[in-house]
C-alpha positions as CSV (number, residue, x, y, z in Angstrom):
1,X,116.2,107.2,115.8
2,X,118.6,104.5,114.5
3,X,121.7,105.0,113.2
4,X,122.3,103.2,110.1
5,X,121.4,104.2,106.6
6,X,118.9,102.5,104.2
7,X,119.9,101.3,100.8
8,X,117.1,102.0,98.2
9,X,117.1,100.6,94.2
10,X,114.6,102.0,91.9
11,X,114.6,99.7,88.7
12,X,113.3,101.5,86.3
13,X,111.0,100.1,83.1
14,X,110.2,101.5,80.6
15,X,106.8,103.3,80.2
16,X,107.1,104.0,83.7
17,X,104.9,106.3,85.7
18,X,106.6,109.4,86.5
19,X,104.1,110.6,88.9
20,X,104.8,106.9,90.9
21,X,108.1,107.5,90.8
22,X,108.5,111.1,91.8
23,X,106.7,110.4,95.0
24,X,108.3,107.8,96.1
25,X,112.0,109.2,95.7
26,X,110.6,113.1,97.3
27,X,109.8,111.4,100.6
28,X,113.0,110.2,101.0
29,X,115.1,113.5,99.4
30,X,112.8,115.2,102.7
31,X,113.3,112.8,105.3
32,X,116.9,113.0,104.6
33,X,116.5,117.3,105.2
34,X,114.7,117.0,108.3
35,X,116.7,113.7,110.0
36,X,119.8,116.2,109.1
37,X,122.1,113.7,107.4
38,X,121.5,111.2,104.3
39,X,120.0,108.8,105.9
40,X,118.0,107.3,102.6
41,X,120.4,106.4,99.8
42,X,118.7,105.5,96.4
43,X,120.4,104.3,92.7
44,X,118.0,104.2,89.6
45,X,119.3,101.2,87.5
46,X,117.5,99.6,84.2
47,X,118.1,96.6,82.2
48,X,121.0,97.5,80.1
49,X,122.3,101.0,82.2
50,X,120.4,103.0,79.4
51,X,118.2,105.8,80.2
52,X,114.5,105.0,80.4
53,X,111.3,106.9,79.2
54,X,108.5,107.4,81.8
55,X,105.0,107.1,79.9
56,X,104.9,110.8,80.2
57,X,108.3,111.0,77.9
58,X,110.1,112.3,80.1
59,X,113.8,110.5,79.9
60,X,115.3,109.6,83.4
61,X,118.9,108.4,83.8
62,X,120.3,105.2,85.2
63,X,122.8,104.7,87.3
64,X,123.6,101.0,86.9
65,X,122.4,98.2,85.2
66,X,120.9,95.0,85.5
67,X,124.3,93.0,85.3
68,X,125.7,95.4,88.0
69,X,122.8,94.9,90.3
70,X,123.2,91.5,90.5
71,X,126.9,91.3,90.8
72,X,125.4,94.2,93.9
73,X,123.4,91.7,95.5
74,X,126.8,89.6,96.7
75,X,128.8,92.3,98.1
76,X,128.4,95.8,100.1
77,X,126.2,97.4,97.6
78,X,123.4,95.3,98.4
79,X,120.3,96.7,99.0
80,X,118.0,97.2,101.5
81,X,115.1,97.0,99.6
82,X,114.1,97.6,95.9
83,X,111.4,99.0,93.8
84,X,110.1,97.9,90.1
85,X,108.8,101.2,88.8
86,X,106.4,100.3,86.5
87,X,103.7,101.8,84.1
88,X,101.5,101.6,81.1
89,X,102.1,98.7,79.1
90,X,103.7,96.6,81.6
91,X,101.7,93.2,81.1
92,X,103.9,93.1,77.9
93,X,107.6,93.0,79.6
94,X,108.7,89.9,80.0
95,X,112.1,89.9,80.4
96,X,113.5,86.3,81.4
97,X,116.9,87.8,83.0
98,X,115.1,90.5,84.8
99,X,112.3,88.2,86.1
100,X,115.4,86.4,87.5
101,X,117.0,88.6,89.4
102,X,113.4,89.9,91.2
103,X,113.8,86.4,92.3
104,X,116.9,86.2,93.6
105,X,116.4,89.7,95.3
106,X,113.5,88.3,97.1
107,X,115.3,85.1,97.9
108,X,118.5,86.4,99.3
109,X,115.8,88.8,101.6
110,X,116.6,92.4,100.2
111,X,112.6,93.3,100.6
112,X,110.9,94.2,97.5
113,X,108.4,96.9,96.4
114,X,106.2,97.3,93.1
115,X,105.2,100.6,92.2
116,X,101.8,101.3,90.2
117,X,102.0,98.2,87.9
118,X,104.8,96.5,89.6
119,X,102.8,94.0,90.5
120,X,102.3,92.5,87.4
121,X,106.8,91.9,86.8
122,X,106.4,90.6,91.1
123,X,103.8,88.2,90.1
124,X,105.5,87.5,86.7
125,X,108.6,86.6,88.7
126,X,106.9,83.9,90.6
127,X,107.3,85.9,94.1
128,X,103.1,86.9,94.7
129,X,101.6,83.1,94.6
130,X,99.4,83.2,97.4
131,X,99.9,86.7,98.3
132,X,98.1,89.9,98.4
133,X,99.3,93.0,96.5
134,X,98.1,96.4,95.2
135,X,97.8,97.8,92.3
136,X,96.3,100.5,90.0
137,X,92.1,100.2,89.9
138,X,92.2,100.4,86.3
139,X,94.9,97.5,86.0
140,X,92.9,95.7,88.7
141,X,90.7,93.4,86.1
142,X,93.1,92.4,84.0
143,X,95.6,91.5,86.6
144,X,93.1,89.2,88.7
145,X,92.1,87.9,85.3
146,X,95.8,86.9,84.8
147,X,96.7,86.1,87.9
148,X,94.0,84.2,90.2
149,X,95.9,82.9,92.5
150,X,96.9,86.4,94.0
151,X,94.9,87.8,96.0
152,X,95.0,91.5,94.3
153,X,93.3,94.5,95.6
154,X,92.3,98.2,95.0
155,X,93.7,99.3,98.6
156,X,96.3,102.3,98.4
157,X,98.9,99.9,99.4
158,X,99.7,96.3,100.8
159,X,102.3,95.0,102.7
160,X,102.8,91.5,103.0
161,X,106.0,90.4,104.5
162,X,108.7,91.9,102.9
163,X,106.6,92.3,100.0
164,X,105.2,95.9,99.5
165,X,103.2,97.0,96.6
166,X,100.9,100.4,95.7
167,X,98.4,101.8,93.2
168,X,100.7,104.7,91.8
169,X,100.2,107.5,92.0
170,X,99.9,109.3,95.3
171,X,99.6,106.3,96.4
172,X,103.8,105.9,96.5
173,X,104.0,108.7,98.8
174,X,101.4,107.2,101.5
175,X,103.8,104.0,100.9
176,X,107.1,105.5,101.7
177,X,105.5,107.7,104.6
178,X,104.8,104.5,106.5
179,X,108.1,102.7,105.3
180,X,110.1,106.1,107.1
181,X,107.5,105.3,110.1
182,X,108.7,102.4,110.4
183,X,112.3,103.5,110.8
184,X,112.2,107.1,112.9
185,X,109.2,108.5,115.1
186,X,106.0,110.5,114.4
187,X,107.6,113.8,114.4
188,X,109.6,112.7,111.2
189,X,107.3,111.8,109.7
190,X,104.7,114.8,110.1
191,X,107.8,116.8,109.5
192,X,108.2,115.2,105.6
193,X,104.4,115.1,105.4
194,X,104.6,119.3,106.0
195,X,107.5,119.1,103.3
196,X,105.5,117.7,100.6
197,X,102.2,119.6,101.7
198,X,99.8,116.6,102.8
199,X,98.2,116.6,105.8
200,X,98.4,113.3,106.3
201,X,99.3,109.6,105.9
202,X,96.3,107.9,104.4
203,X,96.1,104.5,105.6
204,X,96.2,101.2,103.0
205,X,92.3,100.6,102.9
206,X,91.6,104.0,101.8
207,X,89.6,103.9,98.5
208,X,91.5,104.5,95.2
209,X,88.8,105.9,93.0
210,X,86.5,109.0,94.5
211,X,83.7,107.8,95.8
212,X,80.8,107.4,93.2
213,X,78.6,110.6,94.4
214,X,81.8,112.5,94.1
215,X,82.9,110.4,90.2
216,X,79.7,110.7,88.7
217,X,78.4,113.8,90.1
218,X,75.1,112.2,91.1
219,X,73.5,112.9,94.2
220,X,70.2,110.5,94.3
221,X,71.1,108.0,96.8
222,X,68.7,105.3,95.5
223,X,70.6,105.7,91.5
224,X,74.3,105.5,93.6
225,X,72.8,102.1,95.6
226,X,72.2,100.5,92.0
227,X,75.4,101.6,90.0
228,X,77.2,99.9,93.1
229,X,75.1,96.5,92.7
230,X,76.2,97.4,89.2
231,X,79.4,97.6,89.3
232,X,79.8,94.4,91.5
233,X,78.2,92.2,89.5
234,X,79.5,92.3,85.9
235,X,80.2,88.8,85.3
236,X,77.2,87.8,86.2
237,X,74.9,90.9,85.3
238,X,71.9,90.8,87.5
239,X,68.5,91.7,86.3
240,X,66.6,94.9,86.4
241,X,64.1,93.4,88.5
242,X,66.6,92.2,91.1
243,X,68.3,95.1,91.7
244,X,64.9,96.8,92.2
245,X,64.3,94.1,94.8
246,X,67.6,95.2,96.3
247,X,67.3,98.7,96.8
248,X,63.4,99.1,97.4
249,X,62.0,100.4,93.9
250,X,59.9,99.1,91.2
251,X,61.4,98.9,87.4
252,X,59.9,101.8,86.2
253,X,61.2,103.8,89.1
254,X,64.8,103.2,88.7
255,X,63.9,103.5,84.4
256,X,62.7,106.8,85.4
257,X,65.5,108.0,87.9
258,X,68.0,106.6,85.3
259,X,67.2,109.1,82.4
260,X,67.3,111.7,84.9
261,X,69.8,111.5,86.4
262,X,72.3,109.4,84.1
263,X,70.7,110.5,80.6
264,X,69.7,106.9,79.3
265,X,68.2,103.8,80.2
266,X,70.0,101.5,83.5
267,X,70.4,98.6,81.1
268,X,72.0,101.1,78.8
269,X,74.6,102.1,81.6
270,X,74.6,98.4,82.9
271,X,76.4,97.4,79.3
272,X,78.9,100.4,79.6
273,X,80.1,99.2,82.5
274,X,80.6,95.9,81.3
275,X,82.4,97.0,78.2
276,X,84.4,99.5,79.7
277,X,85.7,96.6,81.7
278,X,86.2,94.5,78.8
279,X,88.1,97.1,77.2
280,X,90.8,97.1,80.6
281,X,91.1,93.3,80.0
282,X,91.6,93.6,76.5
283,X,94.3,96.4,76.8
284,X,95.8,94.5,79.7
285,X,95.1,90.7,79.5
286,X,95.9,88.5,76.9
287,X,92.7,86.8,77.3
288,X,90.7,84.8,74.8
289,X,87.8,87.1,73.3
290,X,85.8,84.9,74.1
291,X,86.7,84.4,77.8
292,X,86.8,88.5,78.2
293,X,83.1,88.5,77.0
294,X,82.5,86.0,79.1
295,X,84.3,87.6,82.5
296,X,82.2,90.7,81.5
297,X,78.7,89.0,81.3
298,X,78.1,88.4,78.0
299,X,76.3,85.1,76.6
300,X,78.6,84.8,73.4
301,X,81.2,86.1,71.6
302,X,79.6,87.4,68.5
303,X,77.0,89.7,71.1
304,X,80.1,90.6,73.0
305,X,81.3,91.9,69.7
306,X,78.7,93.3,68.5
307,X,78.0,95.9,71.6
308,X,81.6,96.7,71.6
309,X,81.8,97.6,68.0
310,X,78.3,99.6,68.1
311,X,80.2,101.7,71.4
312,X,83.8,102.2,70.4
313,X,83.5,101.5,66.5
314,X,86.0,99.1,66.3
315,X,86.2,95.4,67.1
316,X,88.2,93.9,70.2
317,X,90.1,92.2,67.6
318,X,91.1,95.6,66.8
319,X,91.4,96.9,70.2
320,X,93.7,94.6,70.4
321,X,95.8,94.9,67.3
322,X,95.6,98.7,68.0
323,X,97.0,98.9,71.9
């Protein structure tokens, strides 16, 4: 076990997710217990030293600012590594100073960690170019939309470098298990894992989402096989016919296995899919319409805007002006 102690900063934005948040800074409070000493340090800070509002309203307290974190990075304050706790909302921050000093953190080698949304400020920052990250599934579309030149994905977490990055969620936790990993032995770390009651540390590539049998509650194999030909092709939807080719049924079979099991039609469900995916990159992206309908499978913009209005009464104009 080594000796020194590790220097954590949590910067805090607003809209952050709590849940993210919480177990991130729980692993540590544990390790700490069971290591016998305070062997994790952690500051909250936020741009101007003010409290900040999680996305569930709850109101957390900083303990520095940005100002006083950057004076930080020059002299023994500096820290070890540091987290952008972010949440809902987040593809809207764009704060010029902030974005400045992700940079120089990363640059003067303090590692860096994005929590939930993080991602988005890290990429914002200039610092994921070429990189892979994680981040929330439901962000996911709008962030590789944004940002194609990252190589984003829906593992738990991703470590590239000095670079670490998660979903949210319990996802944090499974992150800052294999962060105290990589710092004391096994027994530790079963010992913080008993502490917060999970029986384990999930690895990185472990699925986000439940699997689809579990999410939808459908048990035909043969209707799972084409939701998941589905769901990876919405850009370019492929036909009824070729998915029947795919999975070994005719049309009418799959038409037939679709209203029982799913209640309407596959094209039907094909198009929710596709618009529920739109409605992520218009929430999340700031996106032309028309290259949303576009990256969602749709042959024009007035179509695209017609199924959405018909599904969620309202335009994605409106979506838009409304998020």
């Amino acid at each position: 076990m080594q000796a020194e102690t590790k220097n954590y900063v949590f910067f805090l934005v607003e809209e952050f997710s709590m849940i993210a948040f919480s177990m991130a800074i729980e692993p540590l409070r544990i390790a700490n217990r069971m290591i016998g000493r305070e062997y994790y340090k952690w500051r909250l800070s936020s741009l101007d030293g003010e409290p900040v509002t999680a996305s569930n309203g709850v109101v957390i307290s900083a303990n520095t600012s940005l100002s006083e974190e950057r004076r930080a990075l020059l002299g023994e304050l500096r820290p070890d590594m540091m987290f952008i706790c972010a949440g809902e909302n987040v593809e809207k921050y764009n704060d010029k100073s902030m974005l400045a000093w992700v940079r120089e953190t990363y640059n003067r080698g303090v590692s860096v960690g994005g929590m939930c949304t993080g991602a988005y400020i890290l990429a914002k920052a200039g610092i994921l170019a070429g990189k892979s990250c994680a981040i929330h599934w439901e962000n996911l579309a709008g962030f590789t939309e944004t940002f194609p030149e990252i190589d984003a994905c829906a593992d738990l977490y991703e470590v590239h470098g000095n670079l670490h990055t998660c979903a949210g969620g319990t996802a944090s936790l499974d992150m800052m298990l294999s962060l105290i990993g990589d710092h004391h032995n096994d027994e530790i770390v079963a010992r913080v894992c008993q502490g917060a009651i999970t029986d384990r540390v999930r690895s990185p590539k472990d699925r986000q989402r439940l699997p689809l049998r579990a999410r939808l509650g459908v048990q035909n194999s043969k209707v799972l096989s084409v939701i998941e030909f589905m769901e990876a092709n919405l850009s370019e939807p492929l036909s009824l016919a070729d998915i029947a080719k795919k999975v070994g049924l005719s049309r009418r079979q799959i038409e037939r296995l679709f209203r029982t099991e799913m209640g309407r039609p596959p094209a039907r469900y094909y198009l929710e899919i596709r618009l529920d995916r739109a409605r992520h990159l218009l929430m999340q992206s700031s996106l032309p319409i028309v290259e949303v309908a576009i990256a969602c499978g749709f042959i024009s913009a007035s179509h695209f805007s017609k199924c959405y209005r018909e599904t969620y009464h309202k335009s994605p104009q409106q979506e838009r002006v409304d998020r």
